[in-house]
Every structure is written in structure tokens, then in C-alpha cells.
C-alpha positions in Angstrom: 0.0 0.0 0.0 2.8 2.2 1.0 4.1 2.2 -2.7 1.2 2.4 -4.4 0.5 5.6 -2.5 3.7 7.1 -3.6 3.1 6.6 -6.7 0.4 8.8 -6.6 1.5 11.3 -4.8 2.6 14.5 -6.6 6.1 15.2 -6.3 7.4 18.3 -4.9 8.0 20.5 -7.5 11.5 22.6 -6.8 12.5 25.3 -8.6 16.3 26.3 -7.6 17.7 30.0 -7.3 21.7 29.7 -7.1 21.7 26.8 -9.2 25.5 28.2 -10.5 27.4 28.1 -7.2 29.1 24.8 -5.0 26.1 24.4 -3.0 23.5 24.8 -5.9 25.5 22.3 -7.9 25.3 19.6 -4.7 21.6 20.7 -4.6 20.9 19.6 -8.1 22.2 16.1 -7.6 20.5 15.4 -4.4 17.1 16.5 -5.4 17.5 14.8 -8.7 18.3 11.3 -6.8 15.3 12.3 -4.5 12.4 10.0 -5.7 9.4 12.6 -4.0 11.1 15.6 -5.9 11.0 17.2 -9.5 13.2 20.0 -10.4 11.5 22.0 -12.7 14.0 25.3 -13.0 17.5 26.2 -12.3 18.2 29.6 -11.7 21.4 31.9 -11.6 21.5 34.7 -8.7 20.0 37.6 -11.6 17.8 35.2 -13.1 14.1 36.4 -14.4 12.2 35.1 -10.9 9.2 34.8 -13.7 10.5 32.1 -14.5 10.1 30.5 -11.4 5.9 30.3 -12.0 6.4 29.5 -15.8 8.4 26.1 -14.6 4.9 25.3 -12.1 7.0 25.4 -9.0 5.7 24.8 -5.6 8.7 25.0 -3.5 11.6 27.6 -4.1 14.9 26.8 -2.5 17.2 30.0 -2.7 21.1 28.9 -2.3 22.6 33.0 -3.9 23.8 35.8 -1.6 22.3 37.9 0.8 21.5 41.0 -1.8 19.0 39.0 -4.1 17.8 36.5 -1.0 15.4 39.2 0.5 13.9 39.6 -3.3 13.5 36.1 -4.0 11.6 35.8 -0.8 9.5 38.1 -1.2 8.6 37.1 -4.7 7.9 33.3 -3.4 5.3 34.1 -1.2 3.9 36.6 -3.2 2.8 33.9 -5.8 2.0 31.7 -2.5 5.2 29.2 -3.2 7.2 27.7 0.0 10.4 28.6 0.3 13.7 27.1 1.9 16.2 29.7 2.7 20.2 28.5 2.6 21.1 32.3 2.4 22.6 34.5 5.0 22.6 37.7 5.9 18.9 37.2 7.7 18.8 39.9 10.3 16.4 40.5 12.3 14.7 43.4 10.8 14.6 41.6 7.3 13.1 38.4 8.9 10.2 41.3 10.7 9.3 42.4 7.1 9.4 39.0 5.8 7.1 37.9 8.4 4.6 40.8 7.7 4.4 39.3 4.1 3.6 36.2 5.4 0.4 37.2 7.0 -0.8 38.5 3.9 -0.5 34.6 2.8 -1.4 32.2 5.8 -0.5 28.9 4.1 2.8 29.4 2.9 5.8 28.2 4.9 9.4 29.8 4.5 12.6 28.4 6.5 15.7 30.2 7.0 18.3 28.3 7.8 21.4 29.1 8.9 23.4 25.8 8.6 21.7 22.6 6.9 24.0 20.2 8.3 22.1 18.3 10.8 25.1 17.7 13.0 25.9 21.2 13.6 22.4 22.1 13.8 22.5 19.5 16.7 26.1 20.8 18.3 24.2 24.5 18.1 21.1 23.4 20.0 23.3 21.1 22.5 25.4 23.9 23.0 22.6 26.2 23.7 21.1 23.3 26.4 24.9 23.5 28.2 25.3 27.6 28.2 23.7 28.4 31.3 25.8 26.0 33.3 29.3 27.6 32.4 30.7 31.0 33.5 32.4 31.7 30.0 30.9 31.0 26.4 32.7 32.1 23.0 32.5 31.0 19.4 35.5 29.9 16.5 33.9 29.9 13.8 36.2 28.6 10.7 35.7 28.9 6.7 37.1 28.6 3.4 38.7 32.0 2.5 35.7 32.7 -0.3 32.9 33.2 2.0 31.8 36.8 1.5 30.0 36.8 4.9 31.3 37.2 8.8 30.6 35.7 10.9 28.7 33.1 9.9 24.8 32.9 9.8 25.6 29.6 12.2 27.6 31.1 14.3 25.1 34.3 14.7 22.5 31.7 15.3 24.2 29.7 17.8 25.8 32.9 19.3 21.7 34.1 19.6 20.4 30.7 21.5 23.1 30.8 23.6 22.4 34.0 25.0 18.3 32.9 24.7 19.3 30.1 27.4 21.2 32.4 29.4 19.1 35.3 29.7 16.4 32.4 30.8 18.1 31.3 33.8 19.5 35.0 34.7 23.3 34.2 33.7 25.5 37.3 33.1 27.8 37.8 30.8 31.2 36.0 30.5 33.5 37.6 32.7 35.9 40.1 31.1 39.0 42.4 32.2 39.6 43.6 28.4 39.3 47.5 29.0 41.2 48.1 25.7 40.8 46.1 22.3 41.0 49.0 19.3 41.4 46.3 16.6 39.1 43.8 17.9 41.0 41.5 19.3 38.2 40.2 21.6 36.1 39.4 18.1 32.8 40.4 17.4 30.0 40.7 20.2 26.3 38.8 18.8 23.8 39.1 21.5 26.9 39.3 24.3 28.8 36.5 23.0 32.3 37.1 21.8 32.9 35.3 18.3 36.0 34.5 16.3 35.5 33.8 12.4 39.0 32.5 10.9 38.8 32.7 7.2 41.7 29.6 5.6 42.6 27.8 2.7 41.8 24.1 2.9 39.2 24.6 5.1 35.4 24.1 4.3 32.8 25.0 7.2 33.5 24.2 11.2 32.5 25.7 14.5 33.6 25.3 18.2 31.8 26.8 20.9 34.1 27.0 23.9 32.4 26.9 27.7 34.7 27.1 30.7 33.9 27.6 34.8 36.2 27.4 37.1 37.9 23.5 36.8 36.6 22.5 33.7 36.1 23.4 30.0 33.5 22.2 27.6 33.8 22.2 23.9 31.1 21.7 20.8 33.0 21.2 17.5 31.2 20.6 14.1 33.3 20.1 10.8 31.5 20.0 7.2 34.4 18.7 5.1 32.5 18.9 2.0 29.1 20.7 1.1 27.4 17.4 0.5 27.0 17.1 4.1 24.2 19.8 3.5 22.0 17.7 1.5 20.1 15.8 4.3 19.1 19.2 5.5 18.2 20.4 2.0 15.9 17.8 1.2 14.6 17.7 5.0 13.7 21.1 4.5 12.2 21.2 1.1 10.0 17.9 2.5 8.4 19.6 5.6 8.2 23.1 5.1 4.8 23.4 3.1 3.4 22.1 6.2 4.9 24.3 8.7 3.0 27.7 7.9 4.6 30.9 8.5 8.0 31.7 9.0 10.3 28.8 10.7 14.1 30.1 11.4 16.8 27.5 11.9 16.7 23.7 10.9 16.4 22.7 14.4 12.2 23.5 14.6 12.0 20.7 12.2 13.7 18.3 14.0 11.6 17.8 16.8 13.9 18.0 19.4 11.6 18.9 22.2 
């Protein structure tokens, strides 16, 4: 029975935006080899987005830069089309507008998400459980040297949940003596947590998040050696989204985990 109802079921029609770039390219492969999936256009960053309704899409995953993401959002749920976001460069303020459009269209879904890789979706969200435990948190954050963005939309997320769970629990800061840092020594501050982002050749995507009280030290590390450990994420995204309405932010709300 179980076959025979998959072979009626529609496939999800997928229309790619980014299909040019590393991650696009993996993209392609994975939802071609993915029996539930059709991909019916592929789509540079300055692409027509018309064409993206001519194909009969129902899903939109946008893999391009943070310039065009906001753009090919807004078109998506415009012409009621779920979306999967793999784009950074999601602040705050452009997820408020984003959700605005969304109420104007109350059965669409969109995901942003900041890191597809399920294992460092997982080290994020373990990392956020540990936080408010420790006295000091910070982020290394690690990337090939092309990455236009820094930090990372992973590290801002994780740097964001951990300071969620601490601000919970009523845990201050990480203590701090540095009264003088003109060239930013110390790293970036994201919602009170220093991070680090190290941009190297013959690296590909990894993340430690370092916790220390007096003692004892606890670290998270994640390492993507290649973009195909994205895929899972893709596809689990592109599978679930249409029936999460509204906006979801981070791969972790589809995983359950509560």
C-alpha cells in the first residue's frame, strides 16, 4: 500500500535560485536522486524570478547571496510558493518584514536556515542546552577563504540561542577584564557573546563553541568537510516546510527535538 500511494502522490515540484554556485551544484544532484522531488527550474542569482511560476514550481529553495535573498523571498510568497532559505545575511529586521508578508499569505511556509547540516544544527542546540551552566561561552567559527559573509549565519544563530538560554536562567555575561581592544581582538560581540570567524585555505565549514567555569572546560565542535554534508538538511527542508506555515528560522524546529 505504501508504494502504491507514492506513486500517486505528486512530487514536490522545486525550482532552484543559485543553481551556479558549489552548493547549488550539490543541490541539483540530491534532489534529482530524491524519488518525491522534480526540479523543474535552475536559476542563476540575476535570473528572471518569472521564470520560477512558468516552470509550475511549488517549493523555491534560494542557495545566492544575501543581496537578491530578501527579493527572492518576497517574490515566493507573493505567488504563494514555499520557500527554503540556505542564504545568509537574515537579520532581524529583514526576517520582521518578511514575516509581515507572510500574514498576507497564511499557508505558505518559509525556512531560514542558517546551517543545513544536521550535525551542527544539533552541536548548536546542545550547546545552547549546556550555556547556562558555564561561566564563559565564545564562538570559533572557521571557513574557506571565499565566504563573502562574517561571521557566519551559524555562528550568529548559535551565538543568539546561547544568549536565549542564558538570559532564561539569569546568567550574566562572560567575565571580562579587556578595558582596551582597538582592533578587535576580543572578536565580534552577537547578543553578548564574543565570536572568532577564521577565514583559511583548505578549510570548508567548522564551528567550536568553547564553555569554561572554574575546573573544567567544555567544547562543541562541528566540521562540514564537504558541502554534501548539507543535502540531508536540504531535502529535509524542502520535505516539511509546506506544512509548517509561516515563518520557521533554523533547521532545528523541524527536528523535533523537544
Amino acid at each position: 500500500m505504501s508504494s502504491q500511494a507514492a506513486s500517486t502522490t505528486e512530487p514536490i515540484k522545486v525550482a532552484l535560485v543559485g543553481a551556479t554556485g558549489k552548493m547549488g551544484q550539490h543541490a541539483i544532484d540530491a534532489i534529482h536522486a530524491a524519488d518525491d522531488m522534480e526540479l523543474v527550474a535552475q536559476l542563476a542569482s540575476q535570473s528572471p524570478l518569472a521564470d520560477i511560476t512558468e516552470a509550475g514550481a511549488t517549493h523555491v529553495l534560494d542557495l545566492t547571496v544575501p543581496d537578491v535573498s530578501s527579493d527572492i523571498a518576497e517574490f515566493a510568497v507573493a505567488n504563494g510558493l514555499h520557500t527554503v532559505i540556505g542564504t545568509s545575511g537574515w537579520t532581524e529586521n529583514k526576517r520582521e518584514v518578511l514575516q509581515r508578508q507572510l500574514a498576507e499569505q497564511p499557508n505558505v511556509g518559509v525556512l531560514i536556515a542558517p546551517n543545513f547540516s544536521i550535525g551542527s544544527v544539533l552541536a548548536t542546540r546542545f550547546a545552547a542546552q549546556a550555556a547556562p551552566y558555564f561561566d564563559s561561552v565564545e564562538i570559533i567559527e572557521m571557513h574557506h577563504p571565499k565566504k563573502v559573509d562574517a561571521p557566519s549565519g551559524t555562528a550568529v544563530r548559535t551565538a543568539e540561542m546561547i544568549a536565549e538560554a542564558r538570559q532564561q536562567v539569569g546568567v550574566g555575561p562572560s567575565p571580562d577584564a579587556t578595558e582596551h581592544d582597538p582592533d578587535h581582538a576580543r572578536g565580534a560581540q552577537i547578543a553578548g557573546i564574543n565570536v572568532h570567524a577564521v577565514r583559511l585555505a583548505g578549510l570548508e565549514a567548522h564551528q567550536e563553541v568553547l564553555m569554561g567555569t572554574p575546573g573544567q572546560q567544555l567544547v562543541f565542535r562541528h566540521d562540514a568537510f564537504d558541502r554534501s554534508s548539507y543535502m540531508p538538511g536540504v531535502l529535509l527542508g524542502l520535505r516539511t516546510v509546506a506544512s509548517r506555515p509561516g515563518l520557521s528560522y533554523g533547521l532545528d524546529s523541524y527536528l523535533d527535538l523537544d
